[in-house]
SEVO-24904 format. One record per residue: x, y, z of N, C-alpha, C, O in turn. Coordinates in steps of 0.05 Angstrom, whole numbers, plus 5000, padded with zeros to 4 digits. Atoms other than C-alpha are relative to their C-alpha. Layout:
N
XYZXYZXYZXYZ/...
//
This chain:
514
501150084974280252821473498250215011499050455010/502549764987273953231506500650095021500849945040/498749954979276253651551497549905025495249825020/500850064969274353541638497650165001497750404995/503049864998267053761646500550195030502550275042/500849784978264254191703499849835030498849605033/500250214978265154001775498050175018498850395027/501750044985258954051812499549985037499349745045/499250094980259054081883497050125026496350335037/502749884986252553991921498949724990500649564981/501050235007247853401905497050045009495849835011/502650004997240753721922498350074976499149994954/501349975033235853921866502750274984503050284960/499249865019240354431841502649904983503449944960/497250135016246754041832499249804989500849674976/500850325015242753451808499250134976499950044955/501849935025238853841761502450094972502350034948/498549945016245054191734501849794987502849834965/498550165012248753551727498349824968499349724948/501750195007242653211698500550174963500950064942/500649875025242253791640502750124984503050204961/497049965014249953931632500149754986500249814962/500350175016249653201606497950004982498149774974/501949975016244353311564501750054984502749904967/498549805018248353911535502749924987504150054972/497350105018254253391516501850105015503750185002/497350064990259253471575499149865023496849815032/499450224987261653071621499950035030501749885037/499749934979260453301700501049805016501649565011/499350174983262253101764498950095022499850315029/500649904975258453171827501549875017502349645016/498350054970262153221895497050045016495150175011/502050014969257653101959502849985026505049865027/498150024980260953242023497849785020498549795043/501550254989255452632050499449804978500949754959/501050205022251052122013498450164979497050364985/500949905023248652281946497050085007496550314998/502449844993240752381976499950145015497850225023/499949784967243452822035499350264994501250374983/500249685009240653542022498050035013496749865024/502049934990235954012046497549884981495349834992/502550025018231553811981498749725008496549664999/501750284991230053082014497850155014495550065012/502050064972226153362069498650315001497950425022/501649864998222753942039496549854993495749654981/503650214991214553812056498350194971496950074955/501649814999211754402028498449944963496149904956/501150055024212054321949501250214982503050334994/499149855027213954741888498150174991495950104997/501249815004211055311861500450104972502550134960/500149995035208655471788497650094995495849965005/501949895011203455871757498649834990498749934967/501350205024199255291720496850015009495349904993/502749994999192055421753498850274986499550514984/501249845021186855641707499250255011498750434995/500849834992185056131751502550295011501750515020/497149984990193356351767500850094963499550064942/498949785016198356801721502450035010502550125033/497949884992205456891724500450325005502450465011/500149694986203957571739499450015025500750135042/500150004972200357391798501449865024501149885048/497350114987206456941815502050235015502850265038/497649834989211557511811498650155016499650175038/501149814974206158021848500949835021502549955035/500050194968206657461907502350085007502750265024/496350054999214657331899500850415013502150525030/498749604985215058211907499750075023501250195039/501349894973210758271956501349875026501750005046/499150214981213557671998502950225007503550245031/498249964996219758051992501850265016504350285017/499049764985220958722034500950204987502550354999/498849755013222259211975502149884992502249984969/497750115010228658821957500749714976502749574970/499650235024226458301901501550124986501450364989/498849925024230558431847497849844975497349604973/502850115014224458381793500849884974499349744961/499250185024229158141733499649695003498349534989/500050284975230057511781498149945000497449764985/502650184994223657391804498249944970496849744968/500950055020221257501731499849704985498049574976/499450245019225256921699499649805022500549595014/500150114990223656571761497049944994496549704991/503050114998216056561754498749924956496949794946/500350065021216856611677500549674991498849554978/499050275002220455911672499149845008499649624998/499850234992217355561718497549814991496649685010/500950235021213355111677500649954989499149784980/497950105020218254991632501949715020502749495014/497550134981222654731694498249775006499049564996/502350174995216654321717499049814978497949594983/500750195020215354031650502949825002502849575004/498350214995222953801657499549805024500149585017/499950194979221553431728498349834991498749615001/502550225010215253041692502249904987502749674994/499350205025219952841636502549845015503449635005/498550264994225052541681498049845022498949625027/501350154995219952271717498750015037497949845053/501249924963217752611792497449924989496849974965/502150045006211152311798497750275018497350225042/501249784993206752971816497349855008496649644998/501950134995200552861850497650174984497750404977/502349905020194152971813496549895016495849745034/502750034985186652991824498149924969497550104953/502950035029181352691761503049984972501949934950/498550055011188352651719500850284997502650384984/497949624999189653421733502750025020502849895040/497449924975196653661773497250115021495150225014/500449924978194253781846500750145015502250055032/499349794997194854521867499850115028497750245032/501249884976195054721937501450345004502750484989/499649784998195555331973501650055027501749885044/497149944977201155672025499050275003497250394991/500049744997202056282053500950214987503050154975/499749795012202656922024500049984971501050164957/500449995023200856631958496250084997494150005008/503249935002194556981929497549804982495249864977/501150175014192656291886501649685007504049655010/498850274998193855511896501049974978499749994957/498550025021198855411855503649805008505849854998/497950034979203754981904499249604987497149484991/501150155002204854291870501249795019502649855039/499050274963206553581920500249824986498849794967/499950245010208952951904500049845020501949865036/499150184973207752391957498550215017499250275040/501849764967202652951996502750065006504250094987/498349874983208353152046502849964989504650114995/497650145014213952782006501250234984503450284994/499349915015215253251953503450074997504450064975/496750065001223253311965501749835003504149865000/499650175001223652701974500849834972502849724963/500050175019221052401916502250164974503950064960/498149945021224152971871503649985007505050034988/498550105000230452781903500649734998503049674995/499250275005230152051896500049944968501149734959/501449935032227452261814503150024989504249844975/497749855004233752631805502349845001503949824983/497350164984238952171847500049784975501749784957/500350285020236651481804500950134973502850034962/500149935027236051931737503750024993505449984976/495549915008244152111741501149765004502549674986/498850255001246251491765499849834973501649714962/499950215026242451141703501450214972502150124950/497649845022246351681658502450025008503650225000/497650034991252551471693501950205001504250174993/499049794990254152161718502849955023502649805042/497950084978260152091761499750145023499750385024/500849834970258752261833502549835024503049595027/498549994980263652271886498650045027498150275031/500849914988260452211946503050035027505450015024/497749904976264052412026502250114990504350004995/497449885015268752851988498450334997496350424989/500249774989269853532009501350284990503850304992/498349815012271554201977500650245026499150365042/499349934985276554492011500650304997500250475014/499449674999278555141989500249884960500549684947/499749975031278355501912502350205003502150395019/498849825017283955851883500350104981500549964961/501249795019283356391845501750295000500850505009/498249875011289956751816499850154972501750174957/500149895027287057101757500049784969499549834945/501350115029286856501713498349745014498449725039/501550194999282255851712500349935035502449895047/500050134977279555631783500849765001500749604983/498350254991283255111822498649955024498750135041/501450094982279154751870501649765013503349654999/498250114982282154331925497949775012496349905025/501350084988278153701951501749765010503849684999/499250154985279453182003498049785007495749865005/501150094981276452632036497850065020498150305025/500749774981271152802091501649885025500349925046/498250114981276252472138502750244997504650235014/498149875007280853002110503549844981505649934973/497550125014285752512078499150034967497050134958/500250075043286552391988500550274999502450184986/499749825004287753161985500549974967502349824958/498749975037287953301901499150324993497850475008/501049795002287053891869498649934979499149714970/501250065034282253961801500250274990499450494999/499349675014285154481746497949924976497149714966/501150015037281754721680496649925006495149944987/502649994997275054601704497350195005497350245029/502449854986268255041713499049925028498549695033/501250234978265854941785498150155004498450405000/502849924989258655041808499849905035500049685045/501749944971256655161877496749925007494850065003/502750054996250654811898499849805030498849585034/499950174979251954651968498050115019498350075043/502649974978245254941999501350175020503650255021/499849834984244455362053502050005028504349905026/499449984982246055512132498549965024499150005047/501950034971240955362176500649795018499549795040/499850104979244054792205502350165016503750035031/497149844969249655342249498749995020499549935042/501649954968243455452291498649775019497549555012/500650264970241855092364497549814984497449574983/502650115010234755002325499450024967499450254959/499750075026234054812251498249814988498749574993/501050295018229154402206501849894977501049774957/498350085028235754282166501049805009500549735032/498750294999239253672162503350155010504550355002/497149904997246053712197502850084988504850214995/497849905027250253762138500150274989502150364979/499749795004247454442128500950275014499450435027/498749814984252554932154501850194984503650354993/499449765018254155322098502950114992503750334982/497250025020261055182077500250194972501650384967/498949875031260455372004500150265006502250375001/499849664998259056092023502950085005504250274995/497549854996265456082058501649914979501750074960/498449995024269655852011500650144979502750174967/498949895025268056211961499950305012500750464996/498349794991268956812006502550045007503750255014/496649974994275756632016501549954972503949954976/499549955020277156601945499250254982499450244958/499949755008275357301933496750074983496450224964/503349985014266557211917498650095015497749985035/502249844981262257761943497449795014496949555011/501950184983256957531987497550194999498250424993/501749824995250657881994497849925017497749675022/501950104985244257882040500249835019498749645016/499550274988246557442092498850025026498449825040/501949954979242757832148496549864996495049865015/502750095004235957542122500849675000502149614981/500950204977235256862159498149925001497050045019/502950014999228856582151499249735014499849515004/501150084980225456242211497249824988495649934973/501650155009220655682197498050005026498649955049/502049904965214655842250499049715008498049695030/501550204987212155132256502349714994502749584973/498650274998216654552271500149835025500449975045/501050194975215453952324501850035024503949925025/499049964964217554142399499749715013497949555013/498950304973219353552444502650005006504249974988/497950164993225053442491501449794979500449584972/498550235019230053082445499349904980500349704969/500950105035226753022382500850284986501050524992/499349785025228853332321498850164990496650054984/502149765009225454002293499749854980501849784970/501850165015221553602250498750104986496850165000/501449725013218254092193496550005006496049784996/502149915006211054242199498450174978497350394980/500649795029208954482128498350215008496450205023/501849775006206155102120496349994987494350134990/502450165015200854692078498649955012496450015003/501750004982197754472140498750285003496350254998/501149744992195855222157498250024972495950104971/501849905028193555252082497349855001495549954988/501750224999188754682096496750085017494450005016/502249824984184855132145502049905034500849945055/499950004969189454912211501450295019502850465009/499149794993191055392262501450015032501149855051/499049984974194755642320499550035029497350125032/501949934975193555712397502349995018504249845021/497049964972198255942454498849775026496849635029/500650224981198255522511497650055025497349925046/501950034987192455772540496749944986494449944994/502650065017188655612479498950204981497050184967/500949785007187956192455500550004970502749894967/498749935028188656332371500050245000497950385005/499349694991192257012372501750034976503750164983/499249905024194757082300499450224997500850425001/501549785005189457492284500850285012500250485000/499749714986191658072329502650124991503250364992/497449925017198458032295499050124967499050354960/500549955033196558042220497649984991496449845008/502950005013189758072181500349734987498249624980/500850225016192157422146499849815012498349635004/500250134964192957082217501849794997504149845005/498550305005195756342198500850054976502949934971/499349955040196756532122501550204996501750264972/498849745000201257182139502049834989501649594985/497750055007208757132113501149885023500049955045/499350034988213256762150501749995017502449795029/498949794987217157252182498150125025499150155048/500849914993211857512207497449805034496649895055/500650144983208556862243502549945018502449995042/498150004974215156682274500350175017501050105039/498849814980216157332306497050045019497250155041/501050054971209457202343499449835004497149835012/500650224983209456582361502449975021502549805039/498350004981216056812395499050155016499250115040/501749854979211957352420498749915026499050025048/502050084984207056932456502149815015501749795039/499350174983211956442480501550165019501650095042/497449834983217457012509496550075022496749985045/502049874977209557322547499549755013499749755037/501450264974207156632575501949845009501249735030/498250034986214156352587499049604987499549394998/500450415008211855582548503150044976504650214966/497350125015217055252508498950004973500750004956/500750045023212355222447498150145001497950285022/503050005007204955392416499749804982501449664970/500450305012200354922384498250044976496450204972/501050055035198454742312497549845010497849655026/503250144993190154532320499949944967499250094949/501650015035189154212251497249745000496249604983/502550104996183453872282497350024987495649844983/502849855021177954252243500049864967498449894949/499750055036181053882177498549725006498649605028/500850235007177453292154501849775001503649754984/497850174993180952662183501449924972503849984969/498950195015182152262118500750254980502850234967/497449905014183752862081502050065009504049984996/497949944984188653162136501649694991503249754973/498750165002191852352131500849924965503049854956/498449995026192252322059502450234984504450224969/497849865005195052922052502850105004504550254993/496849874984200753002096500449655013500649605037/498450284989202852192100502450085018502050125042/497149924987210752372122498850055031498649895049/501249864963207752822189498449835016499049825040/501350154985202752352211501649725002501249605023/497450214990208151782209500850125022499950075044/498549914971212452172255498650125020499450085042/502149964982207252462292499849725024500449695048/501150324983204651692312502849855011502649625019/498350134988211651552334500250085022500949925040/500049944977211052092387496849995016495850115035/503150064983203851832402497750204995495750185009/501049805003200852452373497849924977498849894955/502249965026193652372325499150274996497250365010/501049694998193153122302497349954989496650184986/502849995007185852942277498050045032495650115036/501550024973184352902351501750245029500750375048/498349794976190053312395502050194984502950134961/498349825009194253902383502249964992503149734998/496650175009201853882348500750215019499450425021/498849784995206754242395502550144984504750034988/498149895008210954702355501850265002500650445014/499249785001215155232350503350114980505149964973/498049945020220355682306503049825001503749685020/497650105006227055442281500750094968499350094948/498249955020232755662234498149854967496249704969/502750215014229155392160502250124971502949934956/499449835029232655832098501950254999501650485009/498449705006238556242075499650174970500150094948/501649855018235856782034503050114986503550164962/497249855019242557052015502249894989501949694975/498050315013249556731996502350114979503050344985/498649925016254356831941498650154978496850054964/501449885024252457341893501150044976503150164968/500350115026250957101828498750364981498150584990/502149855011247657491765498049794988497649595001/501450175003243057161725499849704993498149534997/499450245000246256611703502449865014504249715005/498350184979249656401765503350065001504749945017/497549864999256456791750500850165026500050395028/499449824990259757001808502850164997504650184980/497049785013265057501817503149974999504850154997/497350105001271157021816499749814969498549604968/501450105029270556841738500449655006501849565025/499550294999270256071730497449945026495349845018/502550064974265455991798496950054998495750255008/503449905001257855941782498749855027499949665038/501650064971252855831846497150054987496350224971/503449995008245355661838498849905027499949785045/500750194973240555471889499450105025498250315023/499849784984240755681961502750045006502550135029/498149904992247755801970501150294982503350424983/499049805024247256331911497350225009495250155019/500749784992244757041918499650144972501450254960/500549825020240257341860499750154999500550314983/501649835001235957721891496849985003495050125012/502850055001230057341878498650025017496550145015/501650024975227857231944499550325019497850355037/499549794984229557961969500449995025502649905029/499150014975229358012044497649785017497349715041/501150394985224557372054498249884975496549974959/501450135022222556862011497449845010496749745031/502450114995216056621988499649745005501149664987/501250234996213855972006499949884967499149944944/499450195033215755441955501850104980503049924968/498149965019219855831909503049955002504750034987/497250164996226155461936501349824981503249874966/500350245029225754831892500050134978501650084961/499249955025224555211840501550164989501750194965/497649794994229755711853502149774986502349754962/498150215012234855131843499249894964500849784949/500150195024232054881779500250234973501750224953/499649695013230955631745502250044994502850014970/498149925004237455851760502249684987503849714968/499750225004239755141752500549994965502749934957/500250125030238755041677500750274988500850274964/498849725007241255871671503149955005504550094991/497650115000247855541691501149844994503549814994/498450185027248054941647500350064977501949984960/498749895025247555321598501850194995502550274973/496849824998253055771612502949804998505049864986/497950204998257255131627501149894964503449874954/499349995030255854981549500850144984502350064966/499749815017256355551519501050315021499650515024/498849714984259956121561499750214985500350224961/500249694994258356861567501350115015502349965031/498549834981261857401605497150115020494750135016/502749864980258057711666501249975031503149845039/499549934978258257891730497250055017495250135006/501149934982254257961790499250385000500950534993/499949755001250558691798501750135028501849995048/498350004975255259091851497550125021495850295013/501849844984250959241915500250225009502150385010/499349684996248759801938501250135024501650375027/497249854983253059881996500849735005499449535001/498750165001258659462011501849975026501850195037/498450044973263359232078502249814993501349614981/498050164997270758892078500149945023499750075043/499850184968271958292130502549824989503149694969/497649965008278258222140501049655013499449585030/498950294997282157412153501849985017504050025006/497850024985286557332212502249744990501349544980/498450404993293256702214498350065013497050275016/501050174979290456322263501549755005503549654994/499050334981291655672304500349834982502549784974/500050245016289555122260498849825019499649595021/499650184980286354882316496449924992494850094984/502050135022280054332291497450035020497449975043/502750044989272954422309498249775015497149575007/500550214988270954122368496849944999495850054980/502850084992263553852388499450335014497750495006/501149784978263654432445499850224986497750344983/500549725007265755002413497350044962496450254954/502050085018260854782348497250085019496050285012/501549934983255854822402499050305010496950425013/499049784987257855362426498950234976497350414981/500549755017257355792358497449954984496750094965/502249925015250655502342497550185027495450305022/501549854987247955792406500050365004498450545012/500049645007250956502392497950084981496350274981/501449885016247956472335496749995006495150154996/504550074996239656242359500050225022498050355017/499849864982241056712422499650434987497950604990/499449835017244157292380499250114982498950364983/500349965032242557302311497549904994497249894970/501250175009236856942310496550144993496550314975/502649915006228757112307500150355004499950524985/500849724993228457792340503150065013504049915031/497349964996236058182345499550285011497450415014/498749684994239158812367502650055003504249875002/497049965012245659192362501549835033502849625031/498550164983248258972431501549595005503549475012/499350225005247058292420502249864965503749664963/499249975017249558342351503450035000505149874992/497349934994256058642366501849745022504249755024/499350094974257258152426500349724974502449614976/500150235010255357532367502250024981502849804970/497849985014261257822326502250005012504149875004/497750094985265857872372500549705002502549594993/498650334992265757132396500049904983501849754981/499050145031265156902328502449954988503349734981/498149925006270757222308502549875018504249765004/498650144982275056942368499649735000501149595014/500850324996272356252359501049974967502349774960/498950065023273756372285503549984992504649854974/497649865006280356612284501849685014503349574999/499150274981282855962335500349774966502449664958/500650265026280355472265501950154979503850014972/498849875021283255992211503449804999504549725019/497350145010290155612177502050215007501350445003/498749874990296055902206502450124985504050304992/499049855024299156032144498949964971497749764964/502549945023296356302071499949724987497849614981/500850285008298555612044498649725008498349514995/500150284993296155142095495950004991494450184984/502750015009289054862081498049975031498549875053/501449934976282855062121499149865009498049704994/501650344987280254512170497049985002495850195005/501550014993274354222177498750165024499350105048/501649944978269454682214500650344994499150535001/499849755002272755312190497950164982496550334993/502249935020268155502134497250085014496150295011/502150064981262555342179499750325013498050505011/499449744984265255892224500050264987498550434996/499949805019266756382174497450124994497050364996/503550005011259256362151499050085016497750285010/500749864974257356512221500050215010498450355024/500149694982260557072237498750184962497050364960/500449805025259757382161496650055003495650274997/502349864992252057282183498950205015497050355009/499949784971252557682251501250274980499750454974/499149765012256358182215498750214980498950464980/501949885009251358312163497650125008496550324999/502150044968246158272219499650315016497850445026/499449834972249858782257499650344977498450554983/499249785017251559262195496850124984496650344974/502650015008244059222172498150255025496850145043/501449924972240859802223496650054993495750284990/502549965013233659722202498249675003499349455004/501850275002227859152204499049994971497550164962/501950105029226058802131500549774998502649654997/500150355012223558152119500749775025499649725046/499050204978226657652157501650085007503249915010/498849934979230558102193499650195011498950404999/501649794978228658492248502749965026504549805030/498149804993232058922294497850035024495550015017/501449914977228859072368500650274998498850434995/498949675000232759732367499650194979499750434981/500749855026231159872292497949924988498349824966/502550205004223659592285499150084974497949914962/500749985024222559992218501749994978504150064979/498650005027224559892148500450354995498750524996/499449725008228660562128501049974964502649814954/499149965021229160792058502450034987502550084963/497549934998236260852062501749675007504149625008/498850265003237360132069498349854977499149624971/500350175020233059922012501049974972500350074950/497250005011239259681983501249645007500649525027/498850254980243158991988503150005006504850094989/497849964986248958952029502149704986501949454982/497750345008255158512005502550025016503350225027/497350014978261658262044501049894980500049754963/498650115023267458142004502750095026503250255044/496650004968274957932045500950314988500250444969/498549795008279158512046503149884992504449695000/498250165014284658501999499849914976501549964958/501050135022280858121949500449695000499549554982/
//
């Protein structure tokens, strides 16, 4: 009888991709979704994928980008097999069948920020996470992948032999455990904890905790990365604004009209985007507006509308023609750069537990990632962990270079309401969020920690409730946040505005205890 394949738990490009190519490799998976099988951050990325393939482009001048993008902290093994592969990975999405968009029967190459060549490809213009999630979703179903969806992992155990994973219902009822299995982590990031988010609500960064409570270092979790252009309105949803627009030639203007990039960065609209959020918060904290405005008026109507279909839909729902009037936008939560730390093929440091994707921590990204190398982050590491699933190796995560224990109170058991949910995504956008400092820092760990400790199970056997995980992730961000005394990348420090040599290093949290 063949033994129980690998359980999967995530359902965006990275858990699809891994399921898609563990069946390939002749076993048998199982994806868990704690929603519906297309629910992920990868539906509703705009931007596109990223791959060396123009004639004029070099995975050399990939990884230069990927280093540079990164604050001194890429890890260059990482970004290597990241920019080395990815046409390989890309030839797999043609062969199950993402329809890429093309120009004269060539792939169609655009350009983003902080990349020094168009090399950014789109499916559906603005679609591109879409379609490669709908590519992906159909392709496993017609290989009768078994997918579980609203089913929830609850906690891993991890006694020195084979992980034991615990899932439920998302109602919390069916409680089972699954022994003897490999499990992969591919439950995406954290950006939905904060007040403001272009993430889908589901993303609140569970897996991290979990598998910090089963004894899996964590690393980088202070880098946070802020999406500078997403749709402002009373009661509408941060709505993404690709970066692609800015590539197109559109540009910014504070509310007196003004375009004031330029005085920030030499690349102005095209700088990193770290570096645009922190002044477009600039300009809004000096003029006291709720937003600034995206002018992509200068673009050519019918290309601006062919190229970004999705945006100009929702646009024309709030009455907006950007060929003619300004978009109002402004920053929001967008990407967790850090996560469980993996090595190269997705091994973390509780044997049995691989993570790919964004809830896994290579390195690649260092302390802010480039534009577009997300997607292919998942698919890279992705097919570096099906084939571990086939054929196992030993390995470990590298240890960082300085390290912090965070320690688990009992607690209440008491279930995550609406308010206090509320409550800890505004610590965190207040706190932790674009532009920090130690006071606020210290003040966002504290109440974390008190709001955490209330959810924590009130004894080692009982199981953790909905909302705890959540919390966990929260404060382990503040904490990194706080323990980080220095500005790199996407994280910045009011009190510590320069990068010090003495932190270029990555920081990991691991429970105390083990």
């Amino acid at each position: 009888m063949a033994s129980p394949g690998p359980l999967i738990v995530g359902s965006g490009i990275a858990g699809l991709y891994v399921a898609l190519r563990a069946r390939e490799l002749g076993l048998r998976p199982t994806l868990v979704t704690k929603s519906r099988l297309e629910e992920s951050n990868t539906r509703y990325a705009q931007g596109g994928i990223a791959a060396a393939l123009g004639e004029d482009d070099s995975v050399g001048r990939h990884l230069a980008d990927t280093v540079k993008a990164g604050g001194g902290l890429v890890d260059r093994r990482a970004a290597r097999r990241l920019t080395e592969e990815a046409p390989k990975r890309i030839a797999d999405l043609v062969r199950f069948g993402v329809p890429f968009d093309t120009v004269d029967g060539r792939v169609a190459l655009g350009r983003e920020a902080a990349h020094s060549r168009s090399r950014i490809l789109h499916a559906g213009g603005d679609a591109t996470g879409l379609q490669i999630e709908e590519t992906l979703r159909q392709r496993a179903l017609h290989e009768g992948i078994e997918a579980r969806e609203r089913t929830v992992l609850r906690r891993l155990n991890n006694d020195g032999g084979p992980v034991v994973a615990t899932l439920s219902r998302d109602d919390g009822s069916g409680v089972e455990e699954v022994h003897d299995r490999s499990v992969v982590l591919a439950t995406g990031g954290a950006g939905g904890l904060y007040r403001y988010s272009s993430n889908p609500s589901i993303t609140t960064g569970e897996g991290i905790g979990v598998a910090f409570r089963a004894g899996a270092t964590v690393t980088d979790l202070e880098f946070v990365q802020f999406h500078p252009t997403t749709f402002y309105h009373d009661g509408a949803p941060r709505f993404l604004m690709t970066e692609a627009i800015r590539g197109e030639g559109a540009i910014l203007r504070n509310d007196a009209g003004e375009r004031f990039l330029p005085k920030y960065d030499r690349a102005a609209e095209l700088a990193p985007r770290d570096v645009v959020s922190r002044a477009i918060d600039r300009e809004m904290r000096r003029t006291g507006a709720p937003c600034v405005w995206l002018d992509a008026t200068g673009i050519d109507r019918d290309r601006l509308f062919a190229r970004f279909p999705t945006i100009i839909r929702f646009l024309a729902s709030y009455g907006i023609d950007p060929s003619r009037e300004r978009i109002p936008v402004a920053p929001a939560a967008h990407y967790t750069v850090g996560g469980v730390a993996t090595d190269l093929d997705g091994h973390s440091t509780v044997p049995g537990l691989y993570a790919c994707g964004e809830v896994a921590a290579t390195g690649v990204h260092g302390a802010n990632r480039l534009a577009s190398n997300s997607l292919l982050e998942g698919l890279v590491f992705g097919e570096r962990v099906a084939r571990q699933l086939a054929h196992p190796t030993a390995g470990r995560p590298p240890t960082p270079g300085r390290s912090q224990t965070v320690s688990l109170r009992e607690g209440r058991n008491e279930p995550m309401t609406e308010r206090s949910f509320s409550s800890l995504r505004e610590i965190l956008w207040e706190k932790v969020g674009i532009v920090r400092d130690g006071p606020g820092l210290r003040e966002a760990v504290r109440r974390l920690q008190t709001l955490g400790d209330g959810l924590e199970p009130a004894q080692p056997q009982d199981l953790p409730l909905p909302g705890a995980d959540a919390a966990l992730t929260a404060r382990l961000i503040a904490t990194a946040a706080l323990a980080r005394t220095e500005s790199r990348g996407a994280h910045w420090r009011a009190d510590h505005p320069k990068p010090l040599a003495a932190w270029k290093l990555h920081l990991g949290l691991s429970r105390s205890g083990g």
